[in-house]
C-alpha angles and dihedrals in degrees: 000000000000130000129215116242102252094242098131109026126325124349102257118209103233127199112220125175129211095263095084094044091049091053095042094050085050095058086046098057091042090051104106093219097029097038091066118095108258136171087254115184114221102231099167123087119237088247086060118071100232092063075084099052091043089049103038089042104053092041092055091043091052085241129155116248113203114203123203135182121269082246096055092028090067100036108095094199091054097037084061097049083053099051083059102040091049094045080234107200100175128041134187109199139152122240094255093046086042092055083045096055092042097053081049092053101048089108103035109029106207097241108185090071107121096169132024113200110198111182139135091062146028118295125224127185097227118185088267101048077050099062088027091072092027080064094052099038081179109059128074138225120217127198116207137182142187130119119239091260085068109018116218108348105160123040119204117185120197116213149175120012112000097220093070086058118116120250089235105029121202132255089226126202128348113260121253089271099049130085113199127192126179108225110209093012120189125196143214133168089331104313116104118205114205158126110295119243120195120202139165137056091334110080130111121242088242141257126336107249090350109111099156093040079054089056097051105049101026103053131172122254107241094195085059130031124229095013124111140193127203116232105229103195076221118127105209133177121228115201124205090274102054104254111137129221128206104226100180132278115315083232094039104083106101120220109226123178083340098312125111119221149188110228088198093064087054093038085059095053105051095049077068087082111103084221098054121082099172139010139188119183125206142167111224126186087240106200113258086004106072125220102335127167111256124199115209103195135195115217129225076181154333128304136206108225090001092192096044086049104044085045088048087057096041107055098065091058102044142012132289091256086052102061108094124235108220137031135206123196122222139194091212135340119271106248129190115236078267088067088241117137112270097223091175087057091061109114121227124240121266108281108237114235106261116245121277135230105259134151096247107073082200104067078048093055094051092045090047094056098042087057093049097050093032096235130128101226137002130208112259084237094029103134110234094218092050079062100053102274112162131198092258089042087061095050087054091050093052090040094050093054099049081056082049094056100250114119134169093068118118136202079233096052083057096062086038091060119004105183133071087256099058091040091040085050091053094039088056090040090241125170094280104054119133115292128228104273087257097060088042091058088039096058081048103058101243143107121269112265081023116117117282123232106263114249124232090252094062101050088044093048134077126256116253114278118277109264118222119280135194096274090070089247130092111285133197114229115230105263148182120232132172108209116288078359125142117261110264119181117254107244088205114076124282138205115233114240133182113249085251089066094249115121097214130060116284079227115045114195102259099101096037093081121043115292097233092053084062120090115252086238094041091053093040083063093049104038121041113186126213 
């Protein structure tokens, strides 16, 4: 009996049977590279399923096991020393354990690795991973995948100059053994993007005293009786030549101000940043603020202004929406007794202290915002946008102060003027308040009912969120723009279109009812095996 780690809901107890071990310690002992005996160190805890694969493949390849205490297993700086010491050829790790040994062997490359094993999340070849294999041109790094109801189901092997690596490797084909399908696949020039299936003699019996948890994600094939597939929750991506990416969990994408969003595309490039040594990206419900993107950072060291910095570097790699709001230092990231990251260990940034009820709308103004952005203090003629305000940001701010009493504040006054000078000026009627629409279009040099000059706040903002379309994900409405213009609704028809650009559901419903309830024709057209 194994149990899941927990990662994505409760840990779940899975029965699993020898068939799938004896397959996967086979294909172990034919590999050319794996199948040589090797002083391999046993990283996994018992608790964790690769402890088998660590244990059974080094015995039937006459290898060597190394075992080390829990204290010494999880320090990087020890594990290292250990590596050495022991004259370690063959390492299990996960990515996260993997980012850690490379930042402690900068200085000292162990040089006696011969193979690197990454497997239990997704890997990601980080700047330090990078120099780490450069250092050791001989050894190779292998990505992995398979979740514990199946064991290892797809092999990926990185070779040649690491420089040339991807930043998010495959996990390549499906061992002898495996059978692997796409549900709801889409296609595109020859690439399908899915959810992954896994088939074959690798699948666990179930889950202990679960009967109806077994039914929904282990379903029977229609189009072939007796055969199952398991259903992943992983969206993957298939090229023309068969070689399969993990993309993220089906359910993992996190919806923002109407976007939706990968963490793991903003986690990359942060870690970018010479400063950063590692980054986990989540999307909290903050108090007063609403659902906001939150960057926790591990430091090489310290930086001035860490948040204008990390925006600064940021915005020149993803998209304004993408760019989180608020960061939280580490000393070092949370991890489960698998070594995966513990993303519900993560702690949330300080809360700040919502605004309070004074005679002067402008001191409001400047506590509400500061609550809203999670900064102490910001500059009288700091531009909010500079500081991570959104569209839909704006329209809470504006909300929140007509709760709080003060009126006569629009979303437009804010564009107009994105700072606490220019709202403190038109909430005390100064000289710069906003102006009729006729003067407006008279200081700009236009008609009146022509198009106005675009203000700095609205090239530099977003765009509003995408509304929901037909297709049951979030659509873009047709619009007219004039360049660096603000957004203005189209008044002729428009098609509704997924902010991807396709014009269907990413998920079609297929999967969404039991599979043997589907017709054989209905689930050829949805799931397409290789």
């Amino acid at each position: 009996m194994l149990f899941t780690s927990g990662s994505t809901g409760t840990p779940k107890g899975v029965a699993m049977g020898a068939l799938p071990l004896r397959h996967l310690i086979a294909w172990h002992a034919a590999h050319p590279r794996l199948g040589q005996p090797a002083c391999t160190l046993q990283f996994a805890p018992l608790s964790f399923d690769v402890h088998f694969q660590e244990i059974l493949s080094t015995v039937a390849c006459g290898g060597t096991l190394v075992l080390l205490p829990d204290a010494r297993r999880r320090d990087p700086a020890q594990l290292h020393a250990a590596i050495v010491e022991h004259g370690v050829q063959r390492l299990f790790l996960p990515y996260v354990a993997l980012q850690m040994l490379a930042e402690a062997s900068r200085e000292d490359p162990p040089r006696c690795l011969r193979e690197v094993v990454s497997a239990g999340e997704q890997l990601q070849v980080t700047p330090a991973i990078r120099a780490l294999f450069r250092a050791l041109p001989d050894a190779q790094l292998h990505n992995h995948y398979g979740p514990t109801e199946s064991h290892v189901v797809t092999a990926h092997e990185l070779t040649g100059d690491a420089a040339d690596w991807p930043e998010i490797p495959p996990i390549g084909k499906a061992l002898p053994h495996v059978r692997l399908a796409l549900a709801d696949a889409e296609q595109e020039g020859g690439v399908e993007t899915g959810e992954l299936l896994i088939g074959g003699e690798t699948l666990a019996h179930g889950y202990i005293g679960r009967e109806d948890l077994t039914g929904e994600r282990f379903r029977a094939d229609p189009a072939e009786p007796g055969h199952r597939w398991y259903v992943t929750g992983d969206l993957v991506r298939r090229d023309a030549e068969g070689i399969v990416t993990y993309l993220g969990r089906a359910d993992g994408r996190v919806k923002v101000d109407g976007f939706r969003i990968e963490p793991g595309e903003i986690e990359l490039a942060l870690m970018r940043h010479p400063s950063v040594r590692d980054a986990v990206v989540t999307a909290p419900v903050i108090p007063g603020a609403g659902r906001q993107l939150v960057a926790h950072v591990v430091l090489r060291q310290p930086v001035a202004d860490l948040p204008a910095a990390l925006r600064s570097h940021l915005r020149g790699q993803v998209p304004d929406y993408m760019v989180p709001v608020r960061y939280v230092v580490l000393e070092r990231l949370p991890t489960t007794p698998s070594g995966k990251i513990n993303r519900r260990g993560l702690p949330l940034p300080e809360p700040e202290p919502a605004p309070t009820a004074t005679a002067d709308p402008a001191e409001m103004a400047r506590e509400l915002w500061c609550q809203l952005l999670g900064v102490s203090g910001i500059a009288p003629d700091q531009n909010l946008f500079d500081l991570g305000a959104r569209s839909l940001m704006v329209l809470r701010f504006v909300a929140r102060l007509r709760e709080l009493g003060i009126d006569g504040l629009s979303v437009t006054d804010i564009y107009d003027r994105p700072t606490l000078r220019g709202i403190a000026e038109r909430l005390r009627g100064g000289s710069a308040g906003v102006r009729s629409a006729r003067g407006r279009a008279a200081a700009s040099g236009t008609r009146s009912g022509a198009a106005p000059s675009p203000s700095s706040a609205w090239r530099r903002a977003p765009v509003m969120p995408p509304t929901s379309g037909s297709c049951g994900s979030s659509c873009w409405p047709a619009r007219s723009r004039c360049a660096g213009s603000p957004p203005t609704r189209s008044t002729r028809p428009c098609r509704p279109r997924c902010a991807s650009g396709r014009t269907s559901s990413p998920r079609a419903a297929c999967w969404r009812t039991p599979l043997a309830s589907t017709p054989a024709s209905s689930a050829s057209r949805h799931a397409r095996r290789f």
